[in-house]
N, C-alpha and C positions, 0 to 999 in steps of 0.2 A: 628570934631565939637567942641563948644565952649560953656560953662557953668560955671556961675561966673568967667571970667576970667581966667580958666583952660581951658585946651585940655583934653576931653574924647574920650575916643576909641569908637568906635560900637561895640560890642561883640557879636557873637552868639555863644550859647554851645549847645552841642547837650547831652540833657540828658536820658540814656537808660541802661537796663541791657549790659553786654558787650554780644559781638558777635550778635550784632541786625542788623549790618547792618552800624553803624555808620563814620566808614572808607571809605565804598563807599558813604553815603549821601556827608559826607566833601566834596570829590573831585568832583563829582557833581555840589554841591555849588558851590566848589572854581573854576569851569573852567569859572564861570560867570566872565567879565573883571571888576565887582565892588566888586568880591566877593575875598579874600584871606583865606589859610588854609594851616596850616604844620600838620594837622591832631592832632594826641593829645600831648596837648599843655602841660600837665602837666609832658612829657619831664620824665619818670622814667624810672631812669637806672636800678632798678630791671627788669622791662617789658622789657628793650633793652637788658639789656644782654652786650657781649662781644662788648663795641663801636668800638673796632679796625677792628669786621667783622660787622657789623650791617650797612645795606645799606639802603640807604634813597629811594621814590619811584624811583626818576632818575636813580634809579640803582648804583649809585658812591658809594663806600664806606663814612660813612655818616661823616668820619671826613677828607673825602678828597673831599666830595661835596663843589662846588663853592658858592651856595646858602648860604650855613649854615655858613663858612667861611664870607661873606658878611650880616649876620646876627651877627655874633661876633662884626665885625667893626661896626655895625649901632648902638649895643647896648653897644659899646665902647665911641662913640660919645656921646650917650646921658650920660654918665658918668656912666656905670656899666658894671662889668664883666660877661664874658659870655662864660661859658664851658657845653657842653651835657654832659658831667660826674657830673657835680655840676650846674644845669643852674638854681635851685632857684627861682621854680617857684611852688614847689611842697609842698602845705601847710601840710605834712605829712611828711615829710624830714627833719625838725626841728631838731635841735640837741638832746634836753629834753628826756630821755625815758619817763620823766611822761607826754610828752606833747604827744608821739608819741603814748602812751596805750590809753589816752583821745580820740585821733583821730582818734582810729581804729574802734571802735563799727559803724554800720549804721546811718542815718539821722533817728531818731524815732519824737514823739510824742514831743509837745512844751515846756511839764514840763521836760522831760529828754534833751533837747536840752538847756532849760535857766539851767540847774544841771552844765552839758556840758560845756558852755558857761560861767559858773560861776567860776568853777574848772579851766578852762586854763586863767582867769585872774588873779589865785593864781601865775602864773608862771612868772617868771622874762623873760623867753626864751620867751615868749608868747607876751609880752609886747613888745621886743628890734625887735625880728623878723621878728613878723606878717606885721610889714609898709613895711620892707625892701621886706616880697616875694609878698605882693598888687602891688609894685612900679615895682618888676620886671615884674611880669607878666603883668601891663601895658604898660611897656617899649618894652617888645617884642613882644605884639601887635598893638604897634605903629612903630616898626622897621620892622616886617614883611608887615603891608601897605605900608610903605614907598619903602619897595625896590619893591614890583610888583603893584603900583600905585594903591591899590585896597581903595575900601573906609571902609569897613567891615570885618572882622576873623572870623573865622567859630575854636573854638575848638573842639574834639568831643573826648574828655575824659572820658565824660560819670557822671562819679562819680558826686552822690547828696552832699556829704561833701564837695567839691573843689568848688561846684555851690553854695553853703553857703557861702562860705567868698567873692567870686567873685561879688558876689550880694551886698557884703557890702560893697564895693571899690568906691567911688562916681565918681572915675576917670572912670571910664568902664561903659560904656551904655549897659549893658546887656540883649539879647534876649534869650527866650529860648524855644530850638525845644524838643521836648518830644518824641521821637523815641516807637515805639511798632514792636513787632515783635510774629508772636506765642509762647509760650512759649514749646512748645515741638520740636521746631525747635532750638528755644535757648538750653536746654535741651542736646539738641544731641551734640550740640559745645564745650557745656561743658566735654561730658563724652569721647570726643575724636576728640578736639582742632585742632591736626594736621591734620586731616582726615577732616575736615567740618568749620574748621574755621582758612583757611590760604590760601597762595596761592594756585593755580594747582598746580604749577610743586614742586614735593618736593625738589629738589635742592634750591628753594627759600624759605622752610620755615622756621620758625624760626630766621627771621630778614634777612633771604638772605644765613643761616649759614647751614640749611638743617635740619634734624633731624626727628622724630615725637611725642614731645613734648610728652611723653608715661608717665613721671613724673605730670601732672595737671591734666589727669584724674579723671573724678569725677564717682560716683555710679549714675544712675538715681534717687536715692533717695536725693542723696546730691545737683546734678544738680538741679532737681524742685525745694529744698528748698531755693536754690540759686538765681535763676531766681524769684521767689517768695518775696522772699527779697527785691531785686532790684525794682520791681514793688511797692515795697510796701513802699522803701524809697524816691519814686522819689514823689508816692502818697502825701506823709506825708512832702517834702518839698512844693511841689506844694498850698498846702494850704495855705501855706501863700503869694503867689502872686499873685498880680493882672494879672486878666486874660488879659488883654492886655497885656502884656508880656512875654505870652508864647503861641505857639500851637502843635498841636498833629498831628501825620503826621504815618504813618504805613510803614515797608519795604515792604508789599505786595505792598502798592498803587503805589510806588515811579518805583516799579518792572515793575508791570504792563501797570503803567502808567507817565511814566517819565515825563513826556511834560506838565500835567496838576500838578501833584505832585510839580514840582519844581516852576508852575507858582503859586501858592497860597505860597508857601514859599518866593518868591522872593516879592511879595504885603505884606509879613509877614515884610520882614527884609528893606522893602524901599528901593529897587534897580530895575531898571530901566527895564521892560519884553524885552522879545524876541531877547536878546544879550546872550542866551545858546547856545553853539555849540554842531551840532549832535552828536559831537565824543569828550567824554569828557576829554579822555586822550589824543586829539590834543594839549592840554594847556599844556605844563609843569609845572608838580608839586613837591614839593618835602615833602614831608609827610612822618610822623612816626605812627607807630600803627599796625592795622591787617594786613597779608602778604596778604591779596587781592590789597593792593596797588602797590606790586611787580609783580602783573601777569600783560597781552599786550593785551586784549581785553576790547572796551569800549561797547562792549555787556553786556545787563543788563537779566540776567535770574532769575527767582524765585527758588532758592535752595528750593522744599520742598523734602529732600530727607528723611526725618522724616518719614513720610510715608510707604516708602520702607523698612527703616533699623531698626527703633525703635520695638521692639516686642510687643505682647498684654498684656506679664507679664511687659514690661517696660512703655506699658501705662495706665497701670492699675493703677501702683505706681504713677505715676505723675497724674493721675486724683485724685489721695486722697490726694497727699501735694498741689498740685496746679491747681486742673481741675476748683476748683470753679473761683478764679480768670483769669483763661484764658478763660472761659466761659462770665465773667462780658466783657472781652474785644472784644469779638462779635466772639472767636474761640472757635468752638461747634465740 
Protein backbone atom coordinates (compact mmCIF):
# COMPACT_ATOMS: atom_id res chain seq x y z
CA UNK A 1 0.00 0.00 0.00
CA UNK A 2 0.87 3.57 -0.56
CA UNK A 3 0.87 6.78 1.65
CA UNK A 4 2.14 10.11 0.97
CA UNK A 5 4.15 8.83 -1.82
CA UNK A 6 5.82 5.99 0.13
CA UNK A 7 5.33 2.22 0.28
CA UNK A 8 4.06 0.87 3.74
CA UNK A 9 4.10 -2.53 4.73
CA UNK A 10 0.90 -4.03 6.59
CA UNK A 11 2.30 -5.34 9.74
CA UNK A 12 0.81 -7.58 12.25
CA UNK A 13 2.52 -8.36 15.64
CA UNK A 14 1.43 -10.56 17.87
CA UNK A 15 1.77 -9.16 21.23
CA UNK A 16 1.85 -11.73 24.51
CA UNK A 17 3.69 -13.12 27.45
CA UNK A 18 6.06 -15.62 25.79
CA UNK A 19 5.03 -19.39 25.61
CA UNK A 20 1.28 -18.20 24.84
CA UNK A 21 0.80 -19.81 22.01
CA UNK A 22 2.19 -17.30 19.64
CA UNK A 23 4.48 -19.48 17.17
CA UNK A 24 1.54 -21.55 16.50
CA UNK A 25 -0.99 -18.42 15.98
CA UNK A 26 1.98 -17.00 13.19
CA UNK A 27 1.68 -20.15 11.27
CA UNK A 28 -1.85 -20.32 11.47
CA UNK A 29 -2.02 -16.91 10.05
CA UNK A 30 0.78 -17.30 7.83
CA UNK A 31 -0.75 -20.61 5.89
CA UNK A 32 -3.54 -17.94 4.81
CA UNK A 33 -2.14 -17.18 0.85
CA UNK A 34 -2.37 -13.21 1.86
CA UNK A 35 -0.88 -13.75 4.95
CA UNK A 36 3.16 -14.07 5.34
CA UNK A 37 5.33 -15.04 8.65
CA UNK A 38 9.05 -16.00 9.54
CA UNK A 39 7.63 -16.13 13.08
CA UNK A 40 9.85 -13.77 15.29
CA UNK A 41 11.01 -11.31 13.45
CA UNK A 42 13.14 -9.62 15.92
CA UNK A 43 15.65 -12.47 14.65
CA UNK A 44 17.83 -12.80 18.36
CA UNK A 45 20.73 -14.74 18.19
CA UNK A 46 20.82 -14.85 21.92
CA UNK A 47 17.25 -16.97 21.56
CA UNK A 48 18.80 -18.97 18.47
CA UNK A 49 21.77 -19.90 19.90
CA UNK A 50 24.37 -21.89 17.81
CA UNK A 51 23.19 -20.60 13.93
CA UNK A 52 25.42 -23.36 12.44
CA UNK A 53 22.82 -25.90 14.19
CA UNK A 54 19.69 -23.86 14.61
CA UNK A 55 17.03 -25.15 12.08
CA UNK A 56 14.41 -23.26 10.52
CA UNK A 57 10.70 -24.82 10.52
CA UNK A 58 11.54 -26.65 7.04
CA UNK A 59 13.73 -28.52 8.89
CA UNK A 60 17.07 -27.24 6.81
CA UNK A 61 19.64 -25.97 8.77
CA UNK A 62 18.64 -22.30 8.90
CA UNK A 63 21.81 -21.03 7.13
CA UNK A 64 21.45 -23.56 4.56
CA UNK A 65 17.68 -22.98 4.13
CA UNK A 66 16.76 -21.80 0.54
CA UNK A 67 14.15 -19.25 1.81
CA UNK A 68 16.39 -17.31 4.25
CA UNK A 69 19.22 -17.33 1.49
CA UNK A 70 16.57 -15.65 -0.80
CA UNK A 71 15.75 -13.38 1.66
CA UNK A 72 19.42 -12.19 2.00
CA UNK A 73 19.20 -11.48 -1.84
CA UNK A 74 15.81 -9.60 -1.65
CA UNK A 75 17.24 -7.43 1.10
CA UNK A 76 20.39 -7.09 -0.87
CA UNK A 77 18.43 -5.52 -3.77
CA UNK A 78 16.67 -3.17 -1.70
CA UNK A 79 20.23 -1.87 -0.61
CA UNK A 80 20.86 -3.60 2.86
CA UNK A 81 22.72 -6.07 4.35
CA UNK A 82 21.47 -9.07 5.63
CA UNK A 83 22.94 -11.83 8.16
CA UNK A 84 20.90 -14.03 10.98
CA UNK A 85 23.99 -13.48 13.09
CA UNK A 86 23.58 -9.51 12.73
CA UNK A 87 20.28 -9.10 10.83
CA UNK A 88 19.55 -5.53 12.62
CA UNK A 89 16.37 -5.63 13.29
CA UNK A 90 16.62 -5.86 16.97
CA UNK A 91 15.95 -2.50 18.67
CA UNK A 92 17.92 -3.83 21.89
CA UNK A 93 21.13 -5.00 19.93
CA UNK A 94 22.26 -1.48 19.67
CA UNK A 95 25.85 -0.98 20.20
CA UNK A 96 25.50 1.65 23.33
CA UNK A 97 25.58 -0.26 26.75
CA UNK A 98 23.85 2.97 28.05
CA UNK A 99 21.33 2.51 25.25
CA UNK A 100 21.08 -1.43 25.93
CA UNK A 101 20.55 -0.72 30.19
CA UNK A 102 17.67 1.93 28.97
CA UNK A 103 16.00 -0.77 26.93
CA UNK A 104 15.95 -3.55 29.23
CA UNK A 105 13.37 -2.47 32.08
CA UNK A 106 9.54 -3.32 30.78
CA UNK A 107 7.01 -0.99 29.02
CA UNK A 108 5.60 0.81 32.33
CA UNK A 109 3.44 3.81 32.90
CA UNK A 110 3.67 7.15 30.44
CA UNK A 111 5.82 9.20 32.90
CA UNK A 112 8.49 6.43 33.07
CA UNK A 113 8.21 5.86 29.26
CA UNK A 114 8.61 9.80 28.23
CA UNK A 115 11.97 9.54 31.42
CA UNK A 116 12.68 6.47 28.91
CA UNK A 117 12.22 8.13 25.94
CA UNK A 118 13.99 11.25 27.08
CA UNK A 119 17.35 9.58 28.22
CA UNK A 120 17.85 7.51 24.79
CA UNK A 121 17.66 10.90 23.03
CA UNK A 122 20.73 11.82 25.23
CA UNK A 123 22.58 9.19 22.96
CA UNK A 124 24.37 9.85 19.89
CA UNK A 125 23.85 5.70 19.21
CA UNK A 126 20.26 6.41 19.54
CA UNK A 127 19.97 9.08 17.17
CA UNK A 128 22.45 7.46 14.09
CA UNK A 129 20.74 3.82 14.67
CA UNK A 130 17.37 4.00 15.50
CA UNK A 131 16.35 5.00 11.44
CA UNK A 132 18.75 2.39 10.28
CA UNK A 133 17.04 -0.89 12.40
CA UNK A 134 13.02 1.21 11.47
CA UNK A 135 14.44 0.88 7.79
CA UNK A 136 15.51 -2.63 8.19
CA UNK A 137 12.87 -4.15 9.79
CA UNK A 138 10.69 -2.56 7.05
CA UNK A 139 12.83 -3.71 4.42
CA UNK A 140 12.50 -7.32 5.57
CA UNK A 141 8.94 -7.06 5.78
CA UNK A 142 8.63 -5.88 2.52
CA UNK A 143 11.26 -8.58 1.21
CA UNK A 144 9.47 -11.37 3.00
CA UNK A 145 5.99 -10.41 0.97
CA UNK A 146 7.70 -10.15 -1.98
CA UNK A 147 9.06 -13.60 -2.12
CA UNK A 148 5.85 -15.58 -0.99
CA UNK A 149 3.43 -12.99 -2.86
CA UNK A 150 1.68 -12.35 0.53
CA UNK A 151 0.04 -8.90 1.12
CA UNK A 152 0.52 -8.70 5.13
CA UNK A 153 3.54 -10.13 8.06
CA UNK A 154 2.38 -11.62 10.87
CA UNK A 155 5.64 -10.88 13.55
CA UNK A 156 5.04 -12.80 16.77
CA UNK A 157 8.01 -11.50 18.91
CA UNK A 158 5.83 -10.85 21.44
CA UNK A 159 7.89 -8.05 23.22
CA UNK A 160 5.69 -4.63 24.26
CA UNK A 161 9.26 -2.57 23.88
CA UNK A 162 9.88 -3.77 20.06
CA UNK A 163 5.96 -2.97 19.58
CA UNK A 164 6.91 0.76 20.76
CA UNK A 165 9.18 1.87 18.32
CA UNK A 166 7.47 -0.48 15.43
CA UNK A 167 4.46 1.59 16.08
CA UNK A 168 6.50 4.79 15.48
CA UNK A 169 7.81 3.90 12.02
CA UNK A 170 5.27 5.64 9.72
CA UNK A 171 6.61 3.11 6.99
CA UNK A 172 4.74 0.07 8.65
CA UNK A 173 0.88 -0.13 8.96
CA UNK A 174 0.89 -1.66 12.09
CA UNK A 175 -1.84 -4.17 13.50
CA UNK A 176 -1.97 -5.65 16.71
CA UNK A 177 -3.14 -9.09 17.95
CA UNK A 178 -3.08 -9.19 21.94
CA UNK A 179 -2.59 -13.02 22.53
CA UNK A 180 -3.94 -14.34 26.29
CA UNK A 181 -3.42 -17.40 27.41
CA UNK A 182 -4.00 -18.64 31.28
CA UNK A 183 -1.43 -17.66 33.28
CA UNK A 184 -0.76 -20.85 35.11
CA UNK A 185 -0.31 -22.66 32.07
CA UNK A 186 2.11 -19.91 31.13
CA UNK A 187 3.59 -20.37 34.50
CA UNK A 188 4.48 -23.96 33.93
CA UNK A 189 6.56 -23.20 30.49
CA UNK A 190 8.29 -21.06 32.50
CA UNK A 191 9.46 -23.31 35.19
CA UNK A 192 10.33 -26.13 32.65
CA UNK A 193 10.62 -24.65 29.04
CA UNK A 194 11.99 -27.91 27.67
CA UNK A 195 9.27 -30.06 28.92
CA UNK A 196 5.94 -27.88 28.04
CA UNK A 197 7.32 -25.23 25.82
CA UNK A 198 9.05 -26.81 22.81
CA UNK A 199 8.69 -29.46 20.44
CA UNK A 200 7.58 -33.20 21.17
CA UNK A 201 10.42 -34.98 20.19
CA UNK A 202 13.30 -33.87 22.30
CA UNK A 203 15.84 -34.51 19.52
CA UNK A 204 14.12 -31.21 18.18
CA UNK A 205 14.36 -29.00 20.94
CA UNK A 206 16.36 -26.34 21.54
CA UNK A 207 16.34 -24.93 18.02
CA UNK A 208 16.65 -28.52 16.40
CA UNK A 209 20.04 -28.91 18.75
CA UNK A 210 18.21 -31.27 21.38
CA UNK A 211 18.69 -30.65 25.04
CA UNK A 212 16.28 -29.68 28.03
CA UNK A 213 16.90 -26.28 28.47
CA UNK A 214 17.32 -27.25 32.40
CA UNK A 215 19.46 -23.76 32.66
CA UNK A 216 15.97 -21.03 32.20
CA UNK A 217 14.13 -22.68 34.68
CA UNK A 218 12.17 -20.50 36.73
CA UNK A 219 10.59 -20.98 40.57
CA UNK A 220 6.89 -20.78 40.47
CA UNK A 221 7.19 -17.84 42.22
CA UNK A 222 9.38 -16.15 39.64
CA UNK A 223 7.37 -17.76 36.83
CA UNK A 224 3.90 -15.88 38.02
CA UNK A 225 5.97 -12.68 38.64
CA UNK A 226 6.95 -13.12 35.25
CA UNK A 227 3.86 -13.77 33.49
CA UNK A 228 2.32 -11.06 35.54
CA UNK A 229 4.73 -8.67 34.08
CA UNK A 230 4.09 -9.40 30.80
CA UNK A 231 0.39 -8.86 31.31
CA UNK A 232 0.86 -5.96 32.89
CA UNK A 233 3.28 -4.33 30.15
CA UNK A 234 1.26 -5.12 27.15
CA UNK A 235 -1.68 -3.55 29.42
CA UNK A 236 0.26 -0.35 29.84
CA UNK A 237 1.31 -0.20 26.16
CA UNK A 238 -2.15 -0.75 24.99
CA UNK A 239 -3.48 2.28 26.48
CA UNK A 240 -2.20 4.30 24.42
CA UNK A 241 -3.77 2.98 21.16
CA UNK A 242 -6.58 3.37 19.46
CA UNK A 243 -8.65 0.52 19.70
CA UNK A 244 -9.12 -0.13 16.17
CA UNK A 245 -5.74 -1.21 16.07
CA UNK A 246 -5.66 -3.77 18.01
CA UNK A 247 -7.63 -7.02 19.16
CA UNK A 248 -7.71 -9.56 21.77
CA UNK A 249 -7.88 -13.20 20.76
CA UNK A 250 -7.16 -16.19 23.59
CA UNK A 251 -5.03 -19.59 22.83
CA UNK A 252 -7.94 -21.48 24.26
CA UNK A 253 -10.36 -20.09 21.61
CA UNK A 254 -8.06 -20.36 18.71
CA UNK A 255 -7.55 -24.16 20.23
CA UNK A 256 -10.80 -24.94 20.40
CA UNK A 257 -12.03 -23.23 17.85
CA UNK A 258 -9.88 -22.59 14.99
CA UNK A 259 -12.28 -21.91 12.21
CA UNK A 260 -14.12 -18.98 13.90
CA UNK A 261 -10.78 -17.80 15.79
CA UNK A 262 -9.00 -17.25 12.74
CA UNK A 263 -12.26 -15.86 10.81
CA UNK A 264 -12.63 -12.67 13.20
CA UNK A 265 -8.70 -12.32 12.79
CA UNK A 266 -8.73 -12.40 9.18
CA UNK A 267 -11.96 -9.38 9.18
CA UNK A 268 -9.14 -7.87 11.79
CA UNK A 269 -6.28 -7.75 9.43
CA UNK A 270 -8.32 -7.28 5.83
CA UNK A 271 -7.68 -10.42 4.14
CA UNK A 272 -9.92 -12.15 2.20
CA UNK A 273 -12.20 -15.30 4.50
CA UNK A 274 -12.44 -18.86 3.62
CA UNK A 275 -8.79 -19.17 1.82
CA UNK A 276 -7.41 -21.21 5.34
CA UNK A 277 -6.44 -24.44 4.61
CA UNK A 278 -7.48 -27.53 6.88
CA UNK A 279 -3.86 -28.50 7.33
CA UNK A 280 -1.86 -25.59 8.16
CA UNK A 281 1.46 -27.10 7.81
CA UNK A 282 0.31 -28.07 4.04
CA UNK A 283 1.96 -24.38 3.45
CA UNK A 284 5.49 -24.27 3.64
CA UNK A 285 6.76 -22.13 6.14
CA UNK A 286 9.88 -21.23 7.30
CA UNK A 287 9.78 -19.53 10.88
CA UNK A 288 12.13 -18.98 13.81
CA UNK A 289 10.88 -19.02 17.47
CA UNK A 290 9.33 -21.81 19.74
CA UNK A 291 10.26 -25.52 18.87
CA UNK A 292 6.56 -26.25 18.18
CA UNK A 293 7.28 -25.09 14.85
CA UNK A 294 9.66 -28.00 14.36
CA UNK A 295 7.11 -30.75 15.35
CA UNK A 296 4.71 -32.57 11.97
CA UNK A 297 1.26 -32.51 13.22
CA UNK A 298 -1.30 -29.71 12.09
CA UNK A 299 -3.49 -31.01 15.01
CA UNK A 300 -4.33 -28.21 17.15
CA UNK A 301 -4.76 -29.64 20.93
CA UNK A 302 -5.26 -27.48 24.12
CA UNK A 303 -2.14 -28.21 26.44
CA UNK A 304 -3.84 -27.71 29.83
CA UNK A 305 -1.44 -30.04 31.33
CA UNK A 306 -1.13 -27.46 34.30
CA UNK A 307 -3.70 -29.08 35.74
CA UNK A 308 -2.00 -32.41 36.17
CA UNK A 309 1.48 -31.31 37.05
CA UNK A 310 1.29 -27.91 38.76
CA UNK A 311 0.89 -28.85 42.77
CA UNK A 312 -1.56 -27.10 45.18
CA UNK A 313 1.56 -25.61 47.10
CA UNK A 314 2.48 -24.28 43.41
CA UNK A 315 -0.81 -22.82 43.01
CA UNK A 316 -1.28 -21.46 45.98
CA UNK A 317 1.89 -19.27 45.16
CA UNK A 318 0.72 -18.13 42.04
CA UNK A 319 -2.75 -17.18 43.19
CA UNK A 320 -0.91 -14.58 45.46
CA UNK A 321 1.59 -13.08 42.94
CA UNK A 322 -0.84 -13.49 40.10
CA UNK A 323 -4.27 -15.17 40.87
CA UNK A 324 -5.95 -11.55 40.96
CA UNK A 325 -4.99 -10.73 37.54
CA UNK A 326 -5.75 -14.15 35.90
CA UNK A 327 -9.01 -13.95 37.53
CA UNK A 328 -9.69 -10.30 35.86
CA UNK A 329 -9.02 -12.40 32.55
CA UNK A 330 -11.97 -14.74 32.96
CA UNK A 331 -9.38 -17.77 34.52
CA UNK A 332 -11.07 -18.75 37.81
Amino acid sequence: MHRNNRTVVRFAYILAASHSGSTLLSMLLGSHPEIATVGEMKLSRRAMGDLGRYRCSCGALIRQCGFWQEVREGMSRRGFTFDMANAGVDYRALKSPYVQRLLGPMVRGRVFECVRDAALWLSPTWHQELPAVHKQNAALAATVCEITQAEIVVDSSKIALRLKYLLRYPDLDVKVIRLIRDGRAVALTYMDPGGFADAKDPARRGGGMGGDRARERLSITRAAYQWRRCMEEAESLLRGLNRSRWIEIRYEDYCRDSEAALSRLHDFLGVEPGRQPKEFRSVEQHVVGNGMRLDMTSELQLDERWRSVLTEEDLRIFDDVAGEMNRRYGYN
